[in-house]
C-alpha positions, 0 to 999 in steps of 0.5 A, spaced: 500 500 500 501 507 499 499 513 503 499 520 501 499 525 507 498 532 507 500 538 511 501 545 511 493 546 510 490 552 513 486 559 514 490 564 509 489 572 508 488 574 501 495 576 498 498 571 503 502 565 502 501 558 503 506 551 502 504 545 503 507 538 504 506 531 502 510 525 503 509 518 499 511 512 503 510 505 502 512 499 497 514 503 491 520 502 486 519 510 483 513 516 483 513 518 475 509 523 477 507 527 483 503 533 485 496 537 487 489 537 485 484 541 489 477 540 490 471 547 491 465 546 494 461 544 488 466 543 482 470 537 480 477 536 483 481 540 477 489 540 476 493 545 481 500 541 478 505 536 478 512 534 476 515 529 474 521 524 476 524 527 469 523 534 472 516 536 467 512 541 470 505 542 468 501 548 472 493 549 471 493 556 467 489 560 474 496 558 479 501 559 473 505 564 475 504 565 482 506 558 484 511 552 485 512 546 485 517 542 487 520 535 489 525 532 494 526 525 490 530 523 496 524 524 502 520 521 496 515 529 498 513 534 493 511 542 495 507 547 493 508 554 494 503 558 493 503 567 493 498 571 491 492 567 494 484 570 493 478 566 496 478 562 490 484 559 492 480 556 498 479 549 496 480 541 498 487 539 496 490 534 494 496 529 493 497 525 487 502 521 486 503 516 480 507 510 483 510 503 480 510 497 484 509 490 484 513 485 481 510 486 474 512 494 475 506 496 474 503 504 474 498 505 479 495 511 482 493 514 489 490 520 492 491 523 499 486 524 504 486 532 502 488 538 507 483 544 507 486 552 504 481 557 506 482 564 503 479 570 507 478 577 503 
């Protein structure tokens, strides 16, 4: 199995800064690919971002700019900074990760449980 866990979730002023945290662990060779998704109230889990194990990175257009992702292949943990947050940033986020594992290396992947990021104006 493998656990995504979040942290670093919380209330934050609008033109603040947040960063949050996620370390994989578990019974994996490789995480090709890791990032964040976020969750508002009544929409669908859209892309924040993610990097993969080669160093691409993909940023959703609404944080590109003000955003940055990066990961710590050694602590098997990614980050997200993010500045300039409006209220709607306030959102569930979520940790992705793409892992391979098994004795077929095979792809799967995962979700974390989500931290919550409010923003007040």
């Amino acid at each position: 199995q493998v656990q995504l866990v979040e942290s670093g979730g919380g209330l934050v002023q609008a033109g603040g800064s947040l960063r949050l945290s996620c370390v994989a662990s578990g019974s994996f060779f490789s995480i090709p690919v890791i990032g964040w998704y976020r969750q508002a109230p009544g929409k669908q889990r859209d892309l924040v971002a993610t990097q993969s194990s080669g160093g691409s990175l993909n940023y959703a257009d609404s944080v590109k700019g003000r955003s940055t992702i990066s990961r710590d292949n050694v602590k098997n943990t990614v980050y997200l900074e993010m500045n300039s947050l409006n209220p709607e940033d306030t959102a569930v986020y979520y940790c992705y990760a793409e892992v391979i594992m098994g004795v077929n290396n095979l792809r799967f992947a995962y979700w974390g449980q989500g931290t919550q990021v409010t923003v007040s104006s």
